[in-house]
VEXPAGU-331980 format. One record per residue (C-alpha): x, z, y; residue number from 1; residue in three letters; chain. Coordinates in nm, 4 decimals. Each point is the difference from the previous one (the first is absolute). Layout:
BEGIN
+----------+----------+----------+-----+---------+--------+
|        u |        w |        v | num | residuo | cadena |
+----------+----------+----------+-----+---------+--------+
|        X |        Z |        Y | NUM |     ALA |      A |
...
+----------+----------+----------+-----+---------+--------+
This chain:
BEGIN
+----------+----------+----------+-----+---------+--------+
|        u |        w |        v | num | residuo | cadena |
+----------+----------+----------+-----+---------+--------+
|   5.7696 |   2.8134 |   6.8426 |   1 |     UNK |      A |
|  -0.3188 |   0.1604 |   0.1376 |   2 |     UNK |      A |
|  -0.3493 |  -0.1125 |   0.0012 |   3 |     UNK |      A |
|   0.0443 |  -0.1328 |   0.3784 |   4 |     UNK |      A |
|   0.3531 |  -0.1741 |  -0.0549 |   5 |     UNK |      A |
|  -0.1279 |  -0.1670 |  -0.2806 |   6 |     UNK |      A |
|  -0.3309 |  -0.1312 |   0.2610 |   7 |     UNK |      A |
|   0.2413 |  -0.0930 |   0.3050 |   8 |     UNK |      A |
|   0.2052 |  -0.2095 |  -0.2829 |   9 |     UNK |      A |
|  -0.2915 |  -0.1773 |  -0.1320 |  10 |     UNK |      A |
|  -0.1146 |  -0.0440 |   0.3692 |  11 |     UNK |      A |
|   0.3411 |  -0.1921 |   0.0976 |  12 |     UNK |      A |
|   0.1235 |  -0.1420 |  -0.3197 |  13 |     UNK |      A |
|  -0.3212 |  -0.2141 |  -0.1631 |  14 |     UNK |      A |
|  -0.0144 |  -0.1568 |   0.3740 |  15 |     UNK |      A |
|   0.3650 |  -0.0470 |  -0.0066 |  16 |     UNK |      A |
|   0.0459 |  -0.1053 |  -0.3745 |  17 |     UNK |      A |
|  -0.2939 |  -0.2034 |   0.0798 |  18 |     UNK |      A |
|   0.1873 |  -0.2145 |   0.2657 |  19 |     UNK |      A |
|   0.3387 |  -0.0122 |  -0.1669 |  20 |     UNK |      A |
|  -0.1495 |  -0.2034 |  -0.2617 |  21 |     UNK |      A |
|  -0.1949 |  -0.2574 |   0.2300 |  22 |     UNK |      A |
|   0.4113 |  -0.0097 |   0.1875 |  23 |     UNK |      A |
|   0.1583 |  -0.0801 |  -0.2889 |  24 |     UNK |      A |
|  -0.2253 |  -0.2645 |  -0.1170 |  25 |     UNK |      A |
|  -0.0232 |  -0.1191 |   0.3608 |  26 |     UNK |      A |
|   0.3558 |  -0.0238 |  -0.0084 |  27 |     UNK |      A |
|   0.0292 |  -0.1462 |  -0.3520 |  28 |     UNK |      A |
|  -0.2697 |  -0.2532 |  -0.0544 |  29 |     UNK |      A |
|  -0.1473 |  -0.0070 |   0.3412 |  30 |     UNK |      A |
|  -0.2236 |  -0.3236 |  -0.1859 |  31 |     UNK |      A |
|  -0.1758 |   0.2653 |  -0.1802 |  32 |     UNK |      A |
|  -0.1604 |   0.2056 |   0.3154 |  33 |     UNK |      A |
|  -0.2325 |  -0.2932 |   0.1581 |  34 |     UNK |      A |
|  -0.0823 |  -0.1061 |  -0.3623 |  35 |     UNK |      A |
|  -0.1575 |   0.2921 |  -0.0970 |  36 |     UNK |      A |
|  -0.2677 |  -0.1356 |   0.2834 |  37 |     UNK |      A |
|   0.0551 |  -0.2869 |  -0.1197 |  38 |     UNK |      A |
|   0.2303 |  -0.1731 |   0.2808 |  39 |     UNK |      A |
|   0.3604 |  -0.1753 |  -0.0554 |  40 |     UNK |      A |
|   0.3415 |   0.0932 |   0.1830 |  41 |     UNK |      A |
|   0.1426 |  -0.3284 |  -0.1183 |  42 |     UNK |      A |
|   0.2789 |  -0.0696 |   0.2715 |  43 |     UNK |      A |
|   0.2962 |   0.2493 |   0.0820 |  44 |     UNK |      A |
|  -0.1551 |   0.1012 |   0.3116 |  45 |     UNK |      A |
|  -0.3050 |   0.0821 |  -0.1343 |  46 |     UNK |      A |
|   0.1708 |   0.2196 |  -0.2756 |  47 |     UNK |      A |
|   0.2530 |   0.1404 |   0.3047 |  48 |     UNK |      A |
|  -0.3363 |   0.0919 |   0.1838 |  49 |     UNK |      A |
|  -0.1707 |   0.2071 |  -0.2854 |  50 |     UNK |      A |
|   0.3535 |   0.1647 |  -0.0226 |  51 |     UNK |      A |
|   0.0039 |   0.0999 |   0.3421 |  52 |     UNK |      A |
|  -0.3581 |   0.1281 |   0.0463 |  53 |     UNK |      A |
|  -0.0740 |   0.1294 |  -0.3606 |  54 |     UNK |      A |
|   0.3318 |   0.1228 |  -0.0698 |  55 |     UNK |      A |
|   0.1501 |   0.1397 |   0.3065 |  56 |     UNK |      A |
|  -0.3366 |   0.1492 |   0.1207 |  57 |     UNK |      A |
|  -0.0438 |   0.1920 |  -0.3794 |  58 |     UNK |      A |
|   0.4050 |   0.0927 |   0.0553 |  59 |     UNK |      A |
|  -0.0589 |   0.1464 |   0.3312 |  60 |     UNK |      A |
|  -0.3451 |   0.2023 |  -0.1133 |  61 |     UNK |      A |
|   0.2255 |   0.1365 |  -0.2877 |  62 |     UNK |      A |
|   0.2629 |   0.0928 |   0.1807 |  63 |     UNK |      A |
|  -0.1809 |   0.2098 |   0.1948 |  64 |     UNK |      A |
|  -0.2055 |   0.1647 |  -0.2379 |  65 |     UNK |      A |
|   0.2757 |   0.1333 |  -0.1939 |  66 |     UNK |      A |
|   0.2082 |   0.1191 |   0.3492 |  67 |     UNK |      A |
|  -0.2963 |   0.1866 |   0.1214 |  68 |     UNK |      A |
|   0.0178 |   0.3230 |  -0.2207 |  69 |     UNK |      A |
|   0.3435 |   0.0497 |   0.1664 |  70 |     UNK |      A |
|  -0.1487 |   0.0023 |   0.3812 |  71 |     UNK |      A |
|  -0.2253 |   0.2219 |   0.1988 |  72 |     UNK |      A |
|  -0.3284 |   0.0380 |  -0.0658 |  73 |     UNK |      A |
|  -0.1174 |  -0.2260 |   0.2706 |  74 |     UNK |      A |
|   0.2519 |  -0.2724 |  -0.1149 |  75 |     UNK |      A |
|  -0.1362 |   0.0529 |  -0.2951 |  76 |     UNK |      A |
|  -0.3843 |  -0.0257 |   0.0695 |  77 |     UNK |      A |
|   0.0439 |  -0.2865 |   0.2227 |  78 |     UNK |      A |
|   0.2006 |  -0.2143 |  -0.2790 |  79 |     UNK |      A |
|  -0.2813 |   0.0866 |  -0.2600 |  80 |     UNK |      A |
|  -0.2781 |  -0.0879 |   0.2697 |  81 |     UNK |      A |
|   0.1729 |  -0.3542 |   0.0766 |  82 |     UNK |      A |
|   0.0092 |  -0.0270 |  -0.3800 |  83 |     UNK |      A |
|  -0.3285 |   0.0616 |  -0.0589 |  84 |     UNK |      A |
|  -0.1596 |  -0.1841 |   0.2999 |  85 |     UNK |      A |
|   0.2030 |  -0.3716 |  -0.1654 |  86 |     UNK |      A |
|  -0.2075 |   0.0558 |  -0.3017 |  87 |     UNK |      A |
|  -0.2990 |   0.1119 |   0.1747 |  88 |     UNK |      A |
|   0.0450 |  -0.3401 |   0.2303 |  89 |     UNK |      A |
|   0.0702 |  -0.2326 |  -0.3098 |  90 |     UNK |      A |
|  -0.2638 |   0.1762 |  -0.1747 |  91 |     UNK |      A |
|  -0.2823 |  -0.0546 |   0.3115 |  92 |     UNK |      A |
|   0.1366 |  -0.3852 |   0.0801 |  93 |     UNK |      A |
|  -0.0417 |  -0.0566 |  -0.3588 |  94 |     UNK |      A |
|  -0.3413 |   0.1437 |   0.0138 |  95 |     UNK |      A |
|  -0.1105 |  -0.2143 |   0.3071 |  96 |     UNK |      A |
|   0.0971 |  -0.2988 |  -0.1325 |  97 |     UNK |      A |
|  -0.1672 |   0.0214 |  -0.2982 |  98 |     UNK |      A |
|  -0.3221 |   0.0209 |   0.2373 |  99 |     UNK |      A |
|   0.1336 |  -0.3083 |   0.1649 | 100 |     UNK |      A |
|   0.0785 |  -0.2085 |  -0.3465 | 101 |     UNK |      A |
|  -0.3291 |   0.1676 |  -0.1512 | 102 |     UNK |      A |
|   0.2156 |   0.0432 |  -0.2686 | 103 |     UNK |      A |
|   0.1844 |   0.2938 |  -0.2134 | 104 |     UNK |      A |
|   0.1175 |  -0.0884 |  -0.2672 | 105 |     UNK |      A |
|   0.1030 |   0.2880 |  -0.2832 | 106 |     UNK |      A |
|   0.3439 |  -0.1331 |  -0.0378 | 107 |     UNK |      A |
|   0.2613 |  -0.0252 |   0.2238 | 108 |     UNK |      A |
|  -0.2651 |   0.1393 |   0.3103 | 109 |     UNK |      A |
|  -0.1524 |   0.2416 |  -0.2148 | 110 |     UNK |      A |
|   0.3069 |   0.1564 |  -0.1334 | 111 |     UNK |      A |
|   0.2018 |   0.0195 |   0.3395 | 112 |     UNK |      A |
|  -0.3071 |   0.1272 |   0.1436 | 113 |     UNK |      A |
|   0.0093 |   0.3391 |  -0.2414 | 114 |     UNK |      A |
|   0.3713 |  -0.0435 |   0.0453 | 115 |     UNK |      A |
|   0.0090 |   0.0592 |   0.3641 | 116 |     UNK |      A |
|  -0.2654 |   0.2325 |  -0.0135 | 117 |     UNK |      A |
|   0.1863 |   0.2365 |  -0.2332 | 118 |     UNK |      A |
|   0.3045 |  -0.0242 |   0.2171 | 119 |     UNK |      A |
|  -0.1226 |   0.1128 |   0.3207 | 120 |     UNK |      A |
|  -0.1831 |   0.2566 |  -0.1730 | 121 |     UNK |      A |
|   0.2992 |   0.1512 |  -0.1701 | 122 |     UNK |      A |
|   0.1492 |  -0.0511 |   0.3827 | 123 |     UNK |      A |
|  -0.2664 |   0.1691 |   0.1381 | 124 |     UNK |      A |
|   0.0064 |   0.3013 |  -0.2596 | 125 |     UNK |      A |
|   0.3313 |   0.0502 |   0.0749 | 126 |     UNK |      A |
|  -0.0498 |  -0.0144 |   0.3920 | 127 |     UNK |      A |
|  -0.2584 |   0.2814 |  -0.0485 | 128 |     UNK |      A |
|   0.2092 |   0.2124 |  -0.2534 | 129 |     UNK |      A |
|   0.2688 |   0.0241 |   0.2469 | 130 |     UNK |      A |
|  -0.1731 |   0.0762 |   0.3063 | 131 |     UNK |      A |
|   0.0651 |  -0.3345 |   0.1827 | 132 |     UNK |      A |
|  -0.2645 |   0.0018 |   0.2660 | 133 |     UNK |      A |
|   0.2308 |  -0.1981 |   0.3063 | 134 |     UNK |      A |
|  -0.0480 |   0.1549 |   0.2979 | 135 |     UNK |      A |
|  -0.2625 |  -0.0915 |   0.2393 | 136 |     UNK |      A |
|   0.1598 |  -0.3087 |   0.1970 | 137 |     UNK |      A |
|   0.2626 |  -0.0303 |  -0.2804 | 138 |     UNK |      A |
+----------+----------+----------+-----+---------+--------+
């Protein structure tokens, strides 16, 4: 595997890997994903909710992260830039509401904050390593 193979990899699968795991425990003990911040999902709707949302949202991001190698360039860029531009808005919403709560606390903010800065990074690294400047318009 060359140098650059090995880069586009990285770029795709620590994003994807990344959002497998928050499906699966989405999907498994959806309880577990507002606790972390320190919420409840105490009826079945609740729990169906977090399933749908965190779960089929981190399916569909995965999905197309690991399809994209396989399509044109383009296809390819554009996947990568919607990828990157979730993280980049989670990361930025986080961000303004710890200005509004005057609050950030090291643990869970602090952590998905670095999270979801790593990830769009990685996105964006592999955006730039394989040329995937849209077209004007695009």
């Amino acid at each position: 595997m060359t140098t650059a193979a090995r880069r586009s990899a990285a770029g795709r699968w620590l994003p994807a890997a990344s959002y497998a795991a928050l499906a699966v425990v989405s999907f498994v003990r959806p309880a577990l994903v507002p606790g972390v911040f320190g919420g409840a999902a105490p009826t079945a709707a609740a729990r169906s909710e977090v399933r749908a949302v965190y779960a089929g949202t981190s399916l569909a991001v995965v999905r197309s992260l690991l399809t994209a190698p396989g399509s044109t360039r383009a296809q390819h860029a554009a996947v990568v830039r919607v990828a990157r531009d979730v993280n980049a808005g989670m990361l930025l919403a986080r961000l303004a509401s710890c200005v509004v709560e005057r609050r950030l606390a090291p643990w869970p903010t602090g952590a998905f904050l670095a999270l979801e800065t790593t990830l769009a990074v990685a996105l964006e690294v592999e955006r730039r390593r394989t040329g995937g400047a849209l077209p004007p318009g695009a």
